[in-house]
PDB file with SEQRES, HELIX, SHEET and CRYST1 records, atoms N, CA, C and O in Angstrom:
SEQRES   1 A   69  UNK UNK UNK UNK UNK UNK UNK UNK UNK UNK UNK UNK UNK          
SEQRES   2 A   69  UNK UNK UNK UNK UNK UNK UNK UNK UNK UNK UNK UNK UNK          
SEQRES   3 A   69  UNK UNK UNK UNK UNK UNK UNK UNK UNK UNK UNK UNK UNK          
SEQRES   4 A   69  UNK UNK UNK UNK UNK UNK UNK UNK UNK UNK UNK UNK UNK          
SEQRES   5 A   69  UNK UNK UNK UNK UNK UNK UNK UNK UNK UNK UNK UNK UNK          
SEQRES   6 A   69  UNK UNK UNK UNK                                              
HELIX    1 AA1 UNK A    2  UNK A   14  1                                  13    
HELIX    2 AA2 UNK A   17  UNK A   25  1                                   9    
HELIX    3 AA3 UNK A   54  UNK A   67  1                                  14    
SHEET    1 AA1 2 UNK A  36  UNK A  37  0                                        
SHEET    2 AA1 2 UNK A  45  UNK A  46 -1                                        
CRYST1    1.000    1.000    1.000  90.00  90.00  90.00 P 1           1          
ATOM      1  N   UNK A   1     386.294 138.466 221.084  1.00  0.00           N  
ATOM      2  CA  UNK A   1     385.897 137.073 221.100  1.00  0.00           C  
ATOM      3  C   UNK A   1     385.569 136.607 222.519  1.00  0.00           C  
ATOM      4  O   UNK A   1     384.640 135.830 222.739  1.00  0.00           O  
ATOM      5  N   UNK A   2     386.593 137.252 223.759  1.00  0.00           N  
ATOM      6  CA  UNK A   2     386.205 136.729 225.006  1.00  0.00           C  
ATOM      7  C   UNK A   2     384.420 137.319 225.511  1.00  0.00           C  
ATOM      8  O   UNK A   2     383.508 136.760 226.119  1.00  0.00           O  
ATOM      9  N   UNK A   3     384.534 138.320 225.057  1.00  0.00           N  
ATOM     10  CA  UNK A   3     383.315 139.135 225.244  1.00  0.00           C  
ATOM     11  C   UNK A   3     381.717 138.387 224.602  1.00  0.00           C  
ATOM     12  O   UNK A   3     380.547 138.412 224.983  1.00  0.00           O  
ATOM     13  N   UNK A   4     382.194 137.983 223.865  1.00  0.00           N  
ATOM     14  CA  UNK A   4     381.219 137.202 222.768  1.00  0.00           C  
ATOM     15  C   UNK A   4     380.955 135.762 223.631  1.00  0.00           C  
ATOM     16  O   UNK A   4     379.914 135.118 223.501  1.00  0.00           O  
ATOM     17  N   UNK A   5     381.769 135.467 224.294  1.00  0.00           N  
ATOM     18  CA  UNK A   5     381.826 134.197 225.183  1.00  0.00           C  
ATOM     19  C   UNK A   5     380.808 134.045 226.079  1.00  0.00           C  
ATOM     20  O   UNK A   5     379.834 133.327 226.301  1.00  0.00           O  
ATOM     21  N   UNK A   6     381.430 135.042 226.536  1.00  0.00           N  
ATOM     22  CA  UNK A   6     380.944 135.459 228.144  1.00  0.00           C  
ATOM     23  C   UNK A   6     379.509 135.741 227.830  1.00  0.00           C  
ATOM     24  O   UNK A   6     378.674 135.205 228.559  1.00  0.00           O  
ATOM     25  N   UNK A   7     379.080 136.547 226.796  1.00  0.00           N  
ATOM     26  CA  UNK A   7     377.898 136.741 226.744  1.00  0.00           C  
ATOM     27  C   UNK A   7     376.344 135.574 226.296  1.00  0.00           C  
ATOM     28  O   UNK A   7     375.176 135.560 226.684  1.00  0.00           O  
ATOM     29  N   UNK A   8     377.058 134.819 225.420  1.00  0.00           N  
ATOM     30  CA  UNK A   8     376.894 133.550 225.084  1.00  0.00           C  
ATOM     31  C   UNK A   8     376.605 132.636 226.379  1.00  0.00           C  
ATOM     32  O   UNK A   8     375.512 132.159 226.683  1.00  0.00           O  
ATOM     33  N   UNK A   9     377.756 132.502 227.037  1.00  0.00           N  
ATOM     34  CA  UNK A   9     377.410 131.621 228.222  1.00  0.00           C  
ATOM     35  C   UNK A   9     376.267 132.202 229.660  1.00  0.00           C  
ATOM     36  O   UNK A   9     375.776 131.620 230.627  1.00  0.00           O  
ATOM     37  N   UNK A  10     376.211 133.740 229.098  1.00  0.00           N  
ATOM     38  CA  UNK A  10     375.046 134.151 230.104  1.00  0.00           C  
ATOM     39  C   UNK A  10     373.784 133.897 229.443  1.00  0.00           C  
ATOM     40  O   UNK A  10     372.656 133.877 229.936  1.00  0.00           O  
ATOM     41  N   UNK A  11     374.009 133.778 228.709  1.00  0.00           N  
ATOM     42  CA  UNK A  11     372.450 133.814 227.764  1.00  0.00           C  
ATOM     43  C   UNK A  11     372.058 132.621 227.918  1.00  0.00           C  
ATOM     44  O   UNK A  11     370.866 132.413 228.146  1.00  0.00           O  
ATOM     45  N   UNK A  12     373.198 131.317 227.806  1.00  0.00           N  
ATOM     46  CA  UNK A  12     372.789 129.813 228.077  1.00  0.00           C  
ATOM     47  C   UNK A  12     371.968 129.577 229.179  1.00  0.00           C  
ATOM     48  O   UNK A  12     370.954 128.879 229.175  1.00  0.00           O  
ATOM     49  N   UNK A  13     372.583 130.363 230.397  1.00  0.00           N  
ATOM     50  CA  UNK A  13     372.232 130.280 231.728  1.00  0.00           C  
ATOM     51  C   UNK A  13     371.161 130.795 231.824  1.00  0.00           C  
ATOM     52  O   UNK A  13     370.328 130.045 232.333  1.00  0.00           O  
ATOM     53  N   UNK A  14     370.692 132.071 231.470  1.00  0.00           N  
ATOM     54  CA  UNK A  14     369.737 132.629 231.865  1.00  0.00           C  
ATOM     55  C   UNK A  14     368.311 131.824 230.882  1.00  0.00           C  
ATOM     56  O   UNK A  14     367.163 132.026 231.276  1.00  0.00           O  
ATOM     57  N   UNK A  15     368.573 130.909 229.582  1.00  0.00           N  
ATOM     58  CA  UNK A  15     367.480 130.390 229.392  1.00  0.00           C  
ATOM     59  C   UNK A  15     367.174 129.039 229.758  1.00  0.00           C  
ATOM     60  O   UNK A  15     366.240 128.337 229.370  1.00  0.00           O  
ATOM     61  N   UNK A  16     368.383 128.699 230.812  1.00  0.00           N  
ATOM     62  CA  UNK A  16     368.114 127.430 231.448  1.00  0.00           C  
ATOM     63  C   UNK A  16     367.406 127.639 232.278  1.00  0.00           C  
ATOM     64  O   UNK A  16     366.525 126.797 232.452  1.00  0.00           O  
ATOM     65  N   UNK A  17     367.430 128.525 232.946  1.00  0.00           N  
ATOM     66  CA  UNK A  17     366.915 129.046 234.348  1.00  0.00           C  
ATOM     67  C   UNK A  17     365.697 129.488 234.162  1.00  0.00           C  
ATOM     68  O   UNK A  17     364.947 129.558 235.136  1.00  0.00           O  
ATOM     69  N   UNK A  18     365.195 129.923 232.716  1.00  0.00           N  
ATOM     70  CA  UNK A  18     364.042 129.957 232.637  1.00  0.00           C  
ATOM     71  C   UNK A  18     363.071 128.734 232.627  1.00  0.00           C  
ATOM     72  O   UNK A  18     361.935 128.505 233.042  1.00  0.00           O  
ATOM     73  N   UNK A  19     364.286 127.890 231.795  1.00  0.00           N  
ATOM     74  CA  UNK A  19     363.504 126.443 231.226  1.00  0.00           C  
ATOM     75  C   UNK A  19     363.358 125.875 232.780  1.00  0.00           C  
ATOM     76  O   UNK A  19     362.216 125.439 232.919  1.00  0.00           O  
ATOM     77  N   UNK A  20     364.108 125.743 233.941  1.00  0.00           N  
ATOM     78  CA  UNK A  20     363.494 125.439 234.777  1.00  0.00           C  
ATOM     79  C   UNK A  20     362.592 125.412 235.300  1.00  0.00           C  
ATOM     80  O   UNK A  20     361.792 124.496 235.491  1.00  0.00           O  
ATOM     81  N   UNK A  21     362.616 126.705 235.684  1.00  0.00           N  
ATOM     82  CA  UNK A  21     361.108 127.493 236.328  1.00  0.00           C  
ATOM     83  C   UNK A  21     360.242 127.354 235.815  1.00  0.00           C  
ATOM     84  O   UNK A  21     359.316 127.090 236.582  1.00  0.00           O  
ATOM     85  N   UNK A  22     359.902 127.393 234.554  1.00  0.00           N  
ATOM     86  CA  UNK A  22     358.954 127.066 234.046  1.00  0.00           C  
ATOM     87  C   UNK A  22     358.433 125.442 234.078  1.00  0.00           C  
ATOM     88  O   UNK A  22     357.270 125.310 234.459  1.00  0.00           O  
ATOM     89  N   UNK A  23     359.120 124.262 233.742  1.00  0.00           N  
ATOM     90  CA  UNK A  23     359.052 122.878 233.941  1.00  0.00           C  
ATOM     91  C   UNK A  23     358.886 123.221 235.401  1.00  0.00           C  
ATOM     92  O   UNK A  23     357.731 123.642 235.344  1.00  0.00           O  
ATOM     93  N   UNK A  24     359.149 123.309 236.372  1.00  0.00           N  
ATOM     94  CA  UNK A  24     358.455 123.869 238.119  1.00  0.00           C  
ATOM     95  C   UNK A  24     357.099 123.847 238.305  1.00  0.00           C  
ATOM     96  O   UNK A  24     356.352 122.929 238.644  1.00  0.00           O  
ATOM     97  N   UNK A  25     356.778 125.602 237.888  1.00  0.00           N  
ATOM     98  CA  UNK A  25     355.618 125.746 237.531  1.00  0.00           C  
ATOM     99  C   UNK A  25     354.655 124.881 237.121  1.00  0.00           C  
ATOM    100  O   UNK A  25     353.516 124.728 237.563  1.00  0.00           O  
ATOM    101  N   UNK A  26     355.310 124.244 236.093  1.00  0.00           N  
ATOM    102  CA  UNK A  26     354.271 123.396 235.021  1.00  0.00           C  
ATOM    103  C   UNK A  26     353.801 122.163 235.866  1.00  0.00           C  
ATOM    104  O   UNK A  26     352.738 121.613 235.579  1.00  0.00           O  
ATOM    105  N   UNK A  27     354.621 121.699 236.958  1.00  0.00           N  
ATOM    106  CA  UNK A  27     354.865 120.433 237.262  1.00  0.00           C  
ATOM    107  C   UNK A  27     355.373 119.181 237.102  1.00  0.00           C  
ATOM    108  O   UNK A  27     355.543 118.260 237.901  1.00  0.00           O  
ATOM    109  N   UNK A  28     355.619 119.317 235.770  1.00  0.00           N  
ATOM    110  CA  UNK A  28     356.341 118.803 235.459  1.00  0.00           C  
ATOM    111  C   UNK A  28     357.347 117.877 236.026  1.00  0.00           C  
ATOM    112  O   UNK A  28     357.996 118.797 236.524  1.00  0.00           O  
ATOM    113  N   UNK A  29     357.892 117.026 236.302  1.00  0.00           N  
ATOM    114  CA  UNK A  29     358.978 116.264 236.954  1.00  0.00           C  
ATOM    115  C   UNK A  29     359.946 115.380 236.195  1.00  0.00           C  
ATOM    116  O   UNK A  29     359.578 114.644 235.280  1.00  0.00           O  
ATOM    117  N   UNK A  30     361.180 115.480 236.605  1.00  0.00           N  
ATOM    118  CA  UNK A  30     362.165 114.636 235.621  1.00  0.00           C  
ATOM    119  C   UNK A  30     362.134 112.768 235.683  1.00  0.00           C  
ATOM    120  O   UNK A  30     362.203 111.854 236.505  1.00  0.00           O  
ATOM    121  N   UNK A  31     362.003 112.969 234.412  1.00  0.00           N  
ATOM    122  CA  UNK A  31     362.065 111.271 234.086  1.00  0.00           C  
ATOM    123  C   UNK A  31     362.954 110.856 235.242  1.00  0.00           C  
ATOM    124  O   UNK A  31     363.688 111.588 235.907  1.00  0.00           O  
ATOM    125  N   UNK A  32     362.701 109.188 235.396  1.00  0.00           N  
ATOM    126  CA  UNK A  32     362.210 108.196 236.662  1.00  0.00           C  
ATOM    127  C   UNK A  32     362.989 107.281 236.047  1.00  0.00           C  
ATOM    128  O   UNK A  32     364.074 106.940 236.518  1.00  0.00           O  
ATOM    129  N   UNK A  33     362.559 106.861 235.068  1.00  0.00           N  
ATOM    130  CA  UNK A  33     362.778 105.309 234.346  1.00  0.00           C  
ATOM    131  C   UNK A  33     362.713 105.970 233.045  1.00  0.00           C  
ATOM    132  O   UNK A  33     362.046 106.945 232.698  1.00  0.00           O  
ATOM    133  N   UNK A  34     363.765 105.049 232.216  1.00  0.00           N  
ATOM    134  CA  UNK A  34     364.211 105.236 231.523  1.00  0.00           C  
ATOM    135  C   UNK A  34     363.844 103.786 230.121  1.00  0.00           C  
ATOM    136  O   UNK A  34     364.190 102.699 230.583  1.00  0.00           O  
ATOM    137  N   UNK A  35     363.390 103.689 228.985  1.00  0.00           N  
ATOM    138  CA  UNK A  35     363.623 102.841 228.598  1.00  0.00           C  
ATOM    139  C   UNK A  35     364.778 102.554 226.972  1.00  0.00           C  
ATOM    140  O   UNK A  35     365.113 103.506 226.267  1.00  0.00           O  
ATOM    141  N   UNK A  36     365.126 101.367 226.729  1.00  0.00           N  
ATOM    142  CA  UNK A  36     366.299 101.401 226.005  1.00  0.00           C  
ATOM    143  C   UNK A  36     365.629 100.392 224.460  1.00  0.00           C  
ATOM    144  O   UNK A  36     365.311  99.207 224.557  1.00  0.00           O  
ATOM    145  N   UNK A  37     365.560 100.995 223.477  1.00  0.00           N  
ATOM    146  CA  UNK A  37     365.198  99.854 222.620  1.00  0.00           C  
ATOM    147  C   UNK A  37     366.690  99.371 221.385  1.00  0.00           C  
ATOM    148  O   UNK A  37     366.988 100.218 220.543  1.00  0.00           O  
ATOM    149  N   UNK A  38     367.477  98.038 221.413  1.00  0.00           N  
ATOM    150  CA  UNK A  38     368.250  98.128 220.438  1.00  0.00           C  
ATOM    151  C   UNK A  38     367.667  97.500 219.271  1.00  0.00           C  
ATOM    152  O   UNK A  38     367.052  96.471 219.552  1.00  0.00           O  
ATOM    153  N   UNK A  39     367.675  97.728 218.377  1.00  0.00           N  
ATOM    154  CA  UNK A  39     367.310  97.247 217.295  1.00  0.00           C  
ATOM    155  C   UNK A  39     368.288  96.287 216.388  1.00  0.00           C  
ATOM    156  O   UNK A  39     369.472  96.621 216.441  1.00  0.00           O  
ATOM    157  N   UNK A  40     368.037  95.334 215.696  1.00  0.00           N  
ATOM    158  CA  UNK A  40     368.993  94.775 215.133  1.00  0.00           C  
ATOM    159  C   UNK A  40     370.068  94.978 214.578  1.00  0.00           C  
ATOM    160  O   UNK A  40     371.091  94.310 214.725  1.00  0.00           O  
ATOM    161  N   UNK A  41     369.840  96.401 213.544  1.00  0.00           N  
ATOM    162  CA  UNK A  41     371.132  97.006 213.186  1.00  0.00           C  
ATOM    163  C   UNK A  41     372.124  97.690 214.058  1.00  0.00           C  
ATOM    164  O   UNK A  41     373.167  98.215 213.670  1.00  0.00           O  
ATOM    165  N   UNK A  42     371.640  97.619 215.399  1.00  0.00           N  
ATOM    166  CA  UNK A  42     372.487  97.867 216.350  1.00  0.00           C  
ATOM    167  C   UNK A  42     371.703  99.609 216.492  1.00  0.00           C  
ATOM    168  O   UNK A  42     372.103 100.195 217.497  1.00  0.00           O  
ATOM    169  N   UNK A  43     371.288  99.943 216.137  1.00  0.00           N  
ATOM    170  CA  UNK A  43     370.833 101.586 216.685  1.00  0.00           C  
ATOM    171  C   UNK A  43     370.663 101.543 217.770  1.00  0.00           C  
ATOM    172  O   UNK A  43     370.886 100.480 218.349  1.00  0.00           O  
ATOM    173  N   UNK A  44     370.186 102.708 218.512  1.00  0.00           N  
ATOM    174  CA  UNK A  44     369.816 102.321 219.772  1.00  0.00           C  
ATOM    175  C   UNK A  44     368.771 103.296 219.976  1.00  0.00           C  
ATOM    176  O   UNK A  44     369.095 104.458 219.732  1.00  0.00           O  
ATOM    177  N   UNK A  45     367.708 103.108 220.331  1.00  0.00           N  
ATOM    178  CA  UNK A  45     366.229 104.573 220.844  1.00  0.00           C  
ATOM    179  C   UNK A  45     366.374 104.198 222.303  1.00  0.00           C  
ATOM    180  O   UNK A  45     366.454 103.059 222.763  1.00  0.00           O  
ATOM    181  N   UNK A  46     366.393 105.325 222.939  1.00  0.00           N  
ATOM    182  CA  UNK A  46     365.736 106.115 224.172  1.00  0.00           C  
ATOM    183  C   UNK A  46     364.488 106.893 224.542  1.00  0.00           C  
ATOM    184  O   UNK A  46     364.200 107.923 223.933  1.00  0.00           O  
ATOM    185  N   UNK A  47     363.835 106.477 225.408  1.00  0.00           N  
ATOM    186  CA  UNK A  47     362.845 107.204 225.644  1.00  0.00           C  
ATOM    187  C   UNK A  47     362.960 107.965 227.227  1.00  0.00           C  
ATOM    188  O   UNK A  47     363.912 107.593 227.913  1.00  0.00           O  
ATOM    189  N   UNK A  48     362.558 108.413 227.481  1.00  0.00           N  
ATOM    190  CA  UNK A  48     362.510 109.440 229.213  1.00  0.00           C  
ATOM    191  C   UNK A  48     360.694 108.697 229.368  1.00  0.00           C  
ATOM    192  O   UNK A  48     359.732 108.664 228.600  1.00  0.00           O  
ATOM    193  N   UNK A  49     360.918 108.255 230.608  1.00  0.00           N  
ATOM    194  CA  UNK A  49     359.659 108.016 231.522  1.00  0.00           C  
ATOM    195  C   UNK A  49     358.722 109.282 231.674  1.00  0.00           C  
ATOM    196  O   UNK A  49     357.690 109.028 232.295  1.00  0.00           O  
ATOM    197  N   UNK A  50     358.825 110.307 231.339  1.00  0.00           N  
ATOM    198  CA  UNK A  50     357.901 111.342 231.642  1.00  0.00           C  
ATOM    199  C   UNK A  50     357.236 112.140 230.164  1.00  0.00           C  
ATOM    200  O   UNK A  50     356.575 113.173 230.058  1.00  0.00           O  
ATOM    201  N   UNK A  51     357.874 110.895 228.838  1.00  0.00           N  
ATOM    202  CA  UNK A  51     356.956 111.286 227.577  1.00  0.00           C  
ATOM    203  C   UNK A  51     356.339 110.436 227.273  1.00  0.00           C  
ATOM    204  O   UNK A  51     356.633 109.293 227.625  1.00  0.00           O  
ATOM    205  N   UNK A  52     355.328 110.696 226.555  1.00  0.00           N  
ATOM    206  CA  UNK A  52     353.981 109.090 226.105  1.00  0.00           C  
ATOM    207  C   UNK A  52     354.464 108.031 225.314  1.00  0.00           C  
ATOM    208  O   UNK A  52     353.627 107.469 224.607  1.00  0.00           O  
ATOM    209  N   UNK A  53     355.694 107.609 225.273  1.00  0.00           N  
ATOM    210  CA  UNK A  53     356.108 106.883 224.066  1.00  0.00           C  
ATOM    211  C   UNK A  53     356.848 106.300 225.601  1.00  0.00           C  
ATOM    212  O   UNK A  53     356.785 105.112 225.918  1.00  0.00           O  
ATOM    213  N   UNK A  54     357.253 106.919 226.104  1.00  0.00           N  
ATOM    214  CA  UNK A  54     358.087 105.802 227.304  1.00  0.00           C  
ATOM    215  C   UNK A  54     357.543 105.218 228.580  1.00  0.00           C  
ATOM    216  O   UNK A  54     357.778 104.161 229.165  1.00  0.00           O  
ATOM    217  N   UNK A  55     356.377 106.698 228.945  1.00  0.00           N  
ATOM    218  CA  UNK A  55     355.282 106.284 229.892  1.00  0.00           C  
ATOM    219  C   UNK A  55     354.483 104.600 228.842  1.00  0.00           C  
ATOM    220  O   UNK A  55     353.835 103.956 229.667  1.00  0.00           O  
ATOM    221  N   UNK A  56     354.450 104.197 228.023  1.00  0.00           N  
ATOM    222  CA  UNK A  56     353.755 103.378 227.035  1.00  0.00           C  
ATOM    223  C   UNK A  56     354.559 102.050 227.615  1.00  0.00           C  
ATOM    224  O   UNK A  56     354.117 101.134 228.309  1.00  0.00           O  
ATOM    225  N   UNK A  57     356.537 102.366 226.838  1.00  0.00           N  
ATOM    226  CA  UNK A  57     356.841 101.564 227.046  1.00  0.00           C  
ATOM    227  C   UNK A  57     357.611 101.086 228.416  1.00  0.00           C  
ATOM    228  O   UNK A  57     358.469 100.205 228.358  1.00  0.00           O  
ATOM    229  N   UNK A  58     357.388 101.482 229.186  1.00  0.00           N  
ATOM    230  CA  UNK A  58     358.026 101.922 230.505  1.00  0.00           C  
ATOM    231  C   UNK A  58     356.668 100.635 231.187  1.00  0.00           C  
ATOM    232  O   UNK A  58     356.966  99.534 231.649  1.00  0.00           O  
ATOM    233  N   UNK A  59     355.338 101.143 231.075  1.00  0.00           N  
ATOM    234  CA  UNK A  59     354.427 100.144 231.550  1.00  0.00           C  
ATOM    235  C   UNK A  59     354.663  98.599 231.419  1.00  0.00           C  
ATOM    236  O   UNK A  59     354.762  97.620 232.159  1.00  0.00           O  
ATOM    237  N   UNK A  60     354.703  98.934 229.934  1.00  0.00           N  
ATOM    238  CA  UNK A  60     355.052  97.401 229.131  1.00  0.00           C  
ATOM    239  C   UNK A  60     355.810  96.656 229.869  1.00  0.00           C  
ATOM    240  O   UNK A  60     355.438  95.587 230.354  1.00  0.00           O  
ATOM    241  N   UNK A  61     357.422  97.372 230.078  1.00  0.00           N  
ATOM    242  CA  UNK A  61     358.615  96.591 230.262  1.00  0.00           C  
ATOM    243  C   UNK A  61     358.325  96.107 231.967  1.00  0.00           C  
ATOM    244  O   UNK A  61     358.828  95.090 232.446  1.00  0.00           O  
ATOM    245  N   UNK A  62     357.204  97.279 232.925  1.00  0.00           N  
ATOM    246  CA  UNK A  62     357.117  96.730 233.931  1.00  0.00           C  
ATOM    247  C   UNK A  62     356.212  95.212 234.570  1.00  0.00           C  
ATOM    248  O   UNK A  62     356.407  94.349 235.426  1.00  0.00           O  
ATOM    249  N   UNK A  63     355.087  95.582 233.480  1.00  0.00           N  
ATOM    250  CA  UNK A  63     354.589  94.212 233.797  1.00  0.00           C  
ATOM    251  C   UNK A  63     355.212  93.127 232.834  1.00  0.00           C  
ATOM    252  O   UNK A  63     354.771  92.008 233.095  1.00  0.00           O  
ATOM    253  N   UNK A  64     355.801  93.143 232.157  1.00  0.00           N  
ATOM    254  CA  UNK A  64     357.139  91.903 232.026  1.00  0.00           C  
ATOM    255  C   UNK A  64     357.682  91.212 233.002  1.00  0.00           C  
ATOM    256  O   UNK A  64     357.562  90.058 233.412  1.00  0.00           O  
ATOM    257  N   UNK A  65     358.642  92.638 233.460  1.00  0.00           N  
ATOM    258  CA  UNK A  65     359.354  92.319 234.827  1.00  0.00           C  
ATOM    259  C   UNK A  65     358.160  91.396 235.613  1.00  0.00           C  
ATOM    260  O   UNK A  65     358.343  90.183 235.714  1.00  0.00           O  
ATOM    261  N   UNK A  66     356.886  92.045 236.183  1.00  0.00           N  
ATOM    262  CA  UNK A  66     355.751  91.475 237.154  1.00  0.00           C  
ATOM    263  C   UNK A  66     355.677  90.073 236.684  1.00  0.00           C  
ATOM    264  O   UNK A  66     355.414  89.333 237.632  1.00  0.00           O  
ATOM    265  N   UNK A  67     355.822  89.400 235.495  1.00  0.00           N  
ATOM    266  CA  UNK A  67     355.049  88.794 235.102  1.00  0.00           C  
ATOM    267  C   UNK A  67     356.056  87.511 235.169  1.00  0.00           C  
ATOM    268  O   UNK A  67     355.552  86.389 235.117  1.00  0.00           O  
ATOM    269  N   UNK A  68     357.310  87.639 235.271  1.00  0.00           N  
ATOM    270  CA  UNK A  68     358.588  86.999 235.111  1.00  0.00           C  
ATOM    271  C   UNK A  68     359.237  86.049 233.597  1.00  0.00           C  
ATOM    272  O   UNK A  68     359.750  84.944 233.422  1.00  0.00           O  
ATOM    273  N   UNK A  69     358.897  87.096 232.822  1.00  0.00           N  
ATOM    274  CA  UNK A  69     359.534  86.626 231.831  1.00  0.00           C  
ATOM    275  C   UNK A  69     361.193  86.978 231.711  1.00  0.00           C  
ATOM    276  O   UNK A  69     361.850  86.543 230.766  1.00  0.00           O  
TER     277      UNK A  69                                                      
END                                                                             
């Protein structure tokens, strides 16, 4: 079982380390801004600034802010 661990947790590592390098490569860069939507029933959505649904609402929420509402 320890063996099974250990091997497990190298495998995690070694495809993080890929997932890095590759997002590197790509250019990729880690979300910036963040936006938060709650909804009435109380849920809550997240978006990351660096996908098209948050780059969208990320704009939105900034010219709000600009705009002083």
């Amino acid at each position: 079982m320890k063996k099974l661990m250990r091997r497990l947790v190298l495998l995690g590592a070694i495809a993080g380390g890929i997932y890095a390098v590759r997002s590197y490569l790509r250019g990729e860069t880690a979300a910036t801004e963040s936006v938060q939507m709650v909804f009435d029933d109380g849920s809550i959505r997240s978006l990351a600034s660096n996908t098209a649904e948050g780059r969208e609402f990320a704009d939105i929420a900034r010219r709000i802010v600009e705009i002083g509402l």
